[in-house]
C-alpha positions as CSV (number, residue, x, y, z in Angstrom):
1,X,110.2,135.5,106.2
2,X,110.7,139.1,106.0
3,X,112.3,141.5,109.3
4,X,108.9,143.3,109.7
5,X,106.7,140.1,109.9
6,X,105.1,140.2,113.5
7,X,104.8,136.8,115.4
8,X,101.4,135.8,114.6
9,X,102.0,136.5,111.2
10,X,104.9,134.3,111.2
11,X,103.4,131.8,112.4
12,X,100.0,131.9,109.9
13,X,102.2,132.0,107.3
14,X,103.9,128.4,108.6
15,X,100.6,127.0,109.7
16,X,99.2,127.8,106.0
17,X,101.9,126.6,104.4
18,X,101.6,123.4,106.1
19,X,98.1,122.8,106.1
20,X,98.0,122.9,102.7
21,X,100.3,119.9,102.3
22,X,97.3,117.2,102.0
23,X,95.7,117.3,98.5
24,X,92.0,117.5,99.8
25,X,90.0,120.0,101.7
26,X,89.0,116.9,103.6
27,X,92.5,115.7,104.9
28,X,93.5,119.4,105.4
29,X,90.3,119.8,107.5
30,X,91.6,116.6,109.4
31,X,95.7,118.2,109.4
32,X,94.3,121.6,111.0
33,X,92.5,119.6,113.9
34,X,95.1,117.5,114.4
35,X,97.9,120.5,114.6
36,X,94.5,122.1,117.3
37,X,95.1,119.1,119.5
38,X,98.7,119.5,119.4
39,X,98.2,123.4,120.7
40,X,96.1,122.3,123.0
41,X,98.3,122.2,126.3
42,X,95.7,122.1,128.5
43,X,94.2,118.7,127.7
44,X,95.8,115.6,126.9
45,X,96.8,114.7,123.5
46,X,94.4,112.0,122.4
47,X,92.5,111.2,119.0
48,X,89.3,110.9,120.9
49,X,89.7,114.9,121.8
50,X,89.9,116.3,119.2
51,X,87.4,118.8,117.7
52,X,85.6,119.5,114.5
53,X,86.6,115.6,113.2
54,X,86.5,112.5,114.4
55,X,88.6,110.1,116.4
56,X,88.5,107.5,112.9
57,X,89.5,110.8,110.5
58,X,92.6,111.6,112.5
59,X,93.6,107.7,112.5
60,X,93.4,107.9,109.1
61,X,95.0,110.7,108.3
62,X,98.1,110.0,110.2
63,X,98.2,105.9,109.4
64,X,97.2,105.2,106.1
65,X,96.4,108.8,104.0
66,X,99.4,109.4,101.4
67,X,100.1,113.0,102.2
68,X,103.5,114.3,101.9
69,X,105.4,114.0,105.1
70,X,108.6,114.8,103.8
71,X,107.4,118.1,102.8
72,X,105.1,118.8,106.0
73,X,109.2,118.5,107.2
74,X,110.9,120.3,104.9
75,X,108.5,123.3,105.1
76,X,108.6,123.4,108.6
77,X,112.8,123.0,109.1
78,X,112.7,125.9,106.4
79,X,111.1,127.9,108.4
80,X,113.0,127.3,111.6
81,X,116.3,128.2,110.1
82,X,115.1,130.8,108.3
83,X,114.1,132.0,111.9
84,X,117.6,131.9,113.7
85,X,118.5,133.6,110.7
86,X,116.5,136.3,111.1
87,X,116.9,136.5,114.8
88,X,120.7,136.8,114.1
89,X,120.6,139.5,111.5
90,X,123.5,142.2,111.7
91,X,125.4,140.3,114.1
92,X,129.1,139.4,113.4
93,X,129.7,135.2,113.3
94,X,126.8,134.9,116.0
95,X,126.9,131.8,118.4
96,X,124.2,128.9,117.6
97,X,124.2,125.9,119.6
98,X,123.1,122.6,118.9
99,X,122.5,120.1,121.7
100,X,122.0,116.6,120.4
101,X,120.4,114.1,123.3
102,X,118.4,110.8,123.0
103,X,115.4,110.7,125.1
104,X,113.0,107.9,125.6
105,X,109.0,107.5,125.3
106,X,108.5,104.5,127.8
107,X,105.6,102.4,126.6
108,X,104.2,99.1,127.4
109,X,103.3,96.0,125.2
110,X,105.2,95.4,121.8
111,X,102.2,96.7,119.3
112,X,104.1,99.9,119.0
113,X,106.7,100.8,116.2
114,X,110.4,100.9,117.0
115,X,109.6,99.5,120.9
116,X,113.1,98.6,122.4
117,X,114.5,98.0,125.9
118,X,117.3,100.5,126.0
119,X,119.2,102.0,129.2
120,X,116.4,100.2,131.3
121,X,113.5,101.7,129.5
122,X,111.1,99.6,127.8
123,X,110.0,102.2,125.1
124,X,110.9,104.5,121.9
125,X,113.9,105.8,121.6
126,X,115.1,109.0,119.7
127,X,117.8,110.9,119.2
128,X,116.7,114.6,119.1
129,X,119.0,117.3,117.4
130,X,118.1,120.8,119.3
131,X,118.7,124.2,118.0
132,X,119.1,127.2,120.5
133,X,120.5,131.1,119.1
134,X,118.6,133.3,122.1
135,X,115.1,132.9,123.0
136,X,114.8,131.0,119.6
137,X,114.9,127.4,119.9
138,X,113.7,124.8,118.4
139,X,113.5,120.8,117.6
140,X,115.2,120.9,114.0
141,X,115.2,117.2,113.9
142,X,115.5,113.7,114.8
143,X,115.9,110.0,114.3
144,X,114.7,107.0,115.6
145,X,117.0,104.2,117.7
146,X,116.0,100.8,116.8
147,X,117.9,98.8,118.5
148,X,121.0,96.4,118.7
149,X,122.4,95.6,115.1
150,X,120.7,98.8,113.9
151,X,122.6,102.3,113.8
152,X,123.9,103.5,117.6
153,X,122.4,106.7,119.1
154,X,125.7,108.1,118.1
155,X,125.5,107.2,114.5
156,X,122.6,108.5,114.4
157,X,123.9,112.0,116.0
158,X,126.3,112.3,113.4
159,X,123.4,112.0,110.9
160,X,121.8,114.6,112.4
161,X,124.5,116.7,112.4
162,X,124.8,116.6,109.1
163,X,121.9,117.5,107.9
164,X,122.4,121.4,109.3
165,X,122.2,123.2,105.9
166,X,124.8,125.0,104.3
167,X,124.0,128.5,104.7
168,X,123.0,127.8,108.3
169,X,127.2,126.8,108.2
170,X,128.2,130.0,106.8
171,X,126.4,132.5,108.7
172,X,126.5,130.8,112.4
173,X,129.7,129.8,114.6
174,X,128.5,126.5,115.7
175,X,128.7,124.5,119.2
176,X,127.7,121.0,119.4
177,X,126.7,120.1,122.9
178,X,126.5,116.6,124.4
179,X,126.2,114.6,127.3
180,X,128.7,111.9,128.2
181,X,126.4,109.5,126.1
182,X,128.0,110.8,123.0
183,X,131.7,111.4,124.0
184,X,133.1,108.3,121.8
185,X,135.6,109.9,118.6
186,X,133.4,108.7,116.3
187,X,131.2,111.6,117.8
188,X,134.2,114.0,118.1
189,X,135.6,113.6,114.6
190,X,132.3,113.9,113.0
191,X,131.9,117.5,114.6
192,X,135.8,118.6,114.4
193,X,135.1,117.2,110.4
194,X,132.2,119.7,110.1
195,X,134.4,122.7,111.4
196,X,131.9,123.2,114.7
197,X,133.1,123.6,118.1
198,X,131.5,121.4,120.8
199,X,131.0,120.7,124.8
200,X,130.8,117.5,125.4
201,X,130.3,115.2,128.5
202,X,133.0,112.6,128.9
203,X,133.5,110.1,132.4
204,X,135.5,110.3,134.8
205,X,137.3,107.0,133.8
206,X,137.7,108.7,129.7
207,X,142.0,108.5,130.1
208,X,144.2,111.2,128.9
209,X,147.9,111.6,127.6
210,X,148.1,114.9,129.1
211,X,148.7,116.1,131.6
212,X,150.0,112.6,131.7
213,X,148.5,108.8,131.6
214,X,145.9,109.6,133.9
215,X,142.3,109.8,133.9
216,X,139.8,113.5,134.0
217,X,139.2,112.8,137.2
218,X,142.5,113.3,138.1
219,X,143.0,116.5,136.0
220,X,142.6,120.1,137.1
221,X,139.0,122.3,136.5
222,X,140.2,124.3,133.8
223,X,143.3,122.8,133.0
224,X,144.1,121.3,129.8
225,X,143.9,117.6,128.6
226,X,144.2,115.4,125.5
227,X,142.2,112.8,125.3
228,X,144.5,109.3,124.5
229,X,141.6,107.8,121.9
230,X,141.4,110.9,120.3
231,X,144.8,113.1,120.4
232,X,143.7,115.6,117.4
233,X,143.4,118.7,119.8
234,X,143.6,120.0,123.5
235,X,140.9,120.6,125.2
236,X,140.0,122.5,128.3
237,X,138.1,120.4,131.1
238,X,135.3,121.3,133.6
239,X,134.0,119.7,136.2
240,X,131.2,120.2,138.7
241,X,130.6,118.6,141.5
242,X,126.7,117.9,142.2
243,X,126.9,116.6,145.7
244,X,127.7,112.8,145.5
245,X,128.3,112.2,142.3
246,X,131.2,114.6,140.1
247,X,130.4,115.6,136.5
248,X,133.0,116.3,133.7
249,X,133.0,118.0,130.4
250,X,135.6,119.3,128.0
251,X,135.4,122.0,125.5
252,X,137.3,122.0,121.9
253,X,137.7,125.9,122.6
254,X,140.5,127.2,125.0
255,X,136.9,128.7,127.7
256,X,137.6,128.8,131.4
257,X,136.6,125.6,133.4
258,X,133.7,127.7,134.6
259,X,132.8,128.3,130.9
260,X,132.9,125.0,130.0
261,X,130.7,124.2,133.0
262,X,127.9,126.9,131.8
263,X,128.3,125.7,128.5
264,X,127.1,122.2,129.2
265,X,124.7,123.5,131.4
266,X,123.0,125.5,128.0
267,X,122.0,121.5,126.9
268,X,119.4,122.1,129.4
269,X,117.2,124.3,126.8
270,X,116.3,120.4,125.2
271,X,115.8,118.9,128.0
272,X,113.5,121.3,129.0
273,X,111.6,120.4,125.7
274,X,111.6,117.2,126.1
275,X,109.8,117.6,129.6
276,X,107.3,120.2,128.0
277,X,107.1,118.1,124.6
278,X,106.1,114.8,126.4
279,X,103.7,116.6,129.0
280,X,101.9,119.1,127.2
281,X,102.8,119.0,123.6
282,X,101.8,115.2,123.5
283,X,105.1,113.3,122.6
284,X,104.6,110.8,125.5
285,X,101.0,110.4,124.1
286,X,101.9,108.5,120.9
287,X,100.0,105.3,120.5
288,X,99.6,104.5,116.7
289,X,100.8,101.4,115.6
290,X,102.8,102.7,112.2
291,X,106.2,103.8,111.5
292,X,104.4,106.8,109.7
293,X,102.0,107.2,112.2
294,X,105.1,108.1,114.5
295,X,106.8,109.7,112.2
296,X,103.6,112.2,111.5
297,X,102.9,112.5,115.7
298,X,106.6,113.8,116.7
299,X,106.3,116.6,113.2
300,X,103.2,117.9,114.6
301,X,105.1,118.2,118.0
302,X,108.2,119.7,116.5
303,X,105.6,121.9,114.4
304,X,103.3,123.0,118.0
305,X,106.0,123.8,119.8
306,X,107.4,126.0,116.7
307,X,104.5,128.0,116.4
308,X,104.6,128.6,120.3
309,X,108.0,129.8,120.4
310,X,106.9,132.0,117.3
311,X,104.6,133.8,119.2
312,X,106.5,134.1,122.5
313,X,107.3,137.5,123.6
314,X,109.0,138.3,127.0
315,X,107.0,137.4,130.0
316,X,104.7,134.7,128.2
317,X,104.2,131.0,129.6
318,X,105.2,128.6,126.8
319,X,101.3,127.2,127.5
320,X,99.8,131.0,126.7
321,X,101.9,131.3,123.7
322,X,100.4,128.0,122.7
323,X,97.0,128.9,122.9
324,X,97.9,132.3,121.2
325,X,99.0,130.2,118.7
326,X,95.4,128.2,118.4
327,X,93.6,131.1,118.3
328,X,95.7,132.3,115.2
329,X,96.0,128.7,113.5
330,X,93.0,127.1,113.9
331,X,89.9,130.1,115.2
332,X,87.3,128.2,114.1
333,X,88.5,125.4,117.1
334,X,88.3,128.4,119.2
335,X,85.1,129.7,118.1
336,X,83.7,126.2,118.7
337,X,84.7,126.6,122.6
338,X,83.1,129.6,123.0
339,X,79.4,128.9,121.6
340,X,79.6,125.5,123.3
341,X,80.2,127.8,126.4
342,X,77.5,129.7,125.6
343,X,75.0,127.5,125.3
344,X,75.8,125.2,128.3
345,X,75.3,128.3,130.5
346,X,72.3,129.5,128.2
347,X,69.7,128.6,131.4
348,X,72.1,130.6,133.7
349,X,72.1,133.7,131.8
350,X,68.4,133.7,131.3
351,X,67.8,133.0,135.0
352,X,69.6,136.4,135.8
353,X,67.8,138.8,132.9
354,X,70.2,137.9,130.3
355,X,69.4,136.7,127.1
356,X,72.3,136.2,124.7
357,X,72.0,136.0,120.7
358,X,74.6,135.4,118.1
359,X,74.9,135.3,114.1
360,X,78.2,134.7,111.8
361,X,78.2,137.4,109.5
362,X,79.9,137.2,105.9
363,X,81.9,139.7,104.9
């Protein structure tokens, strides 16, 4: 995307790009309402609500119609790192971070792809990788948990991790933030193998061989400690202390404990997606019974909330920046609104003098 590109035009060009994926004018027709209903905050995210197509056309097109997914991903990941890039343009080794965190969907019944008790929650399960480099950030991936005997949500971090692209490597430090959920050295090894620097959540039980055979909860905020399962470096711990309850965190770079502390405290940028994507953006809505069904419903997430941060500018809600978005994407949705305004209060007007005419011209 070129430096002079202004937001909406960024994000036509993406939404374009995208909606041209299906090979027909009938399933792009059905792709744009669908990507509407996504932008739609105000509403909730349901097949019946959606505009211009029916309820049967968007179950179609998400279940059973042989677009390319794969590329609907691949164009929009491309343009998300091409974003940080551009945000991070003339700045020396700038700072991404990447916050990897499993959140779950909780669903009833079993109908449901990939349904799984797991930590208590009878639901789905993914494992969401989360870029962040200023006021860009974005979902830049993710993977499904499907249960015991299948890959571990830390397996499937590592996964995700590598799949950061090469010249995103070369042009970005990198920090790899994590909650306690993902402090085994598996974990560690796979981001110290990569060459990134991470914050990580360990408990208070995790033992050490320094500052002796103790555990973190013994050991200083701010001091040093290595680890006894995994010895490769010394790391600097923080802790905070959150009433009843004492949280720990070390860092693979020699920070301050209160660095480390605001550090893990950054991981909050995907949790405060997941709490927007699942209540506006419509990730808690999911309810097709496909693998590609779900795979489909959490790109068009990731791709709503994309075009929304592309279009924020200081001061805007994340919901007006979605409907900015709408407007640019999908106008004719828009357009739609406003006649069927129009006409619902077309006695009203007339009853106070007013008599309102309209006509689409071509130009």
């Amino acid at each position: 995307m070129s430096t002079s590109q202004v937001p909406g035009e960024r994000v036509r060009i993406l939404a374009d790009e995208f909606l041209a994926i299906p090979t027909t004018s009938y399933q792009q027709r059905s792709l744009g309402a669908a990507l509407a209903l996504f932008l739609d905050t105000a509403t909730k995210t349901a097949l019946h609500r959606a505009e211009l197509v029916s309820k049967s056309a968007l179950s179609r097109l998400l279940n059973e119609y042989p677009w390319d997914t794969a590329q609907g991903w691949e164009v929009l990941q491309g343009a998300q790192w091409d974003t940080l890039l551009l945000a991070a343009r003339r700045r020396h080794r700038p700072l991404l971070r990447l916050s990897v965190d499993l959140t779950s969907i909780e669903k009833k019944g079993s109908t449901l792809p990939f349904v799984r008790v797991y930590n208590n929650v009878h639901g789905i399960h993914l494992v969401v990788l989360f870029a962040e480099y200023g006021a860009v950030k974005f979902p830049v991936g993710y993977r499904v948990y499907k249960g015991k005997g299948t890959a571990t949500p830390v397996t499937l971090a590592r996964e995700l991790l590598r799949t950061v692209p090469e010249r995103i490597r070369r042009r970005f430090r990198i920090r790899v933030l994590a909650d306690s959920g993902f402090e085994a050295a598996a974990f560690l090894d796979e981001v110290r193998h990569l060459g990134f620097e991470f914050v990580v959540g360990v408990r208070s039980t995790r033992r050490t061989l320094h500052p002796g055979e103790v555990t973190v909860a013994d050991c200083p905020h701010g001091g040093y400690v290595e680890l006894k399962n995994w010895p490769h470096d010394t790391l600097v711990l923080g802790r905070i202390d959150r009433g009843d309850r004492v949280f720990h965190a070390v860092s693979s770079e020699l920070l301050e404990g209160d660095e480390v502390v605001a550090e893990g405290k950054a991981r909050w940028s995907e949790e405060s997606f997941f709490k927007e994507g699942k209540h506006q953006f419509g990730l808690a809505q999911f309810a097709l019974r496909t693998a590609v069904g779900l795979d489909r419903w959490v790109l068009l997430v990731f791709l709503a909330w994309t075009l929304a941060i592309l279009h924020r500018e200081t001061g805007m809600t994340l919901e007006a920046c979605a409907a900015l978005a709408l407007m640019t994407v999908m106008p004719s949705v828009y357009l739609n609104r406003l006649l069927r305004t129009f006409l619902k209060n077309e006695e009203f007007l007339r009853q106070h003098g007013y008599s309102l005419h309209y006509a689409r011209c071509n130009l």
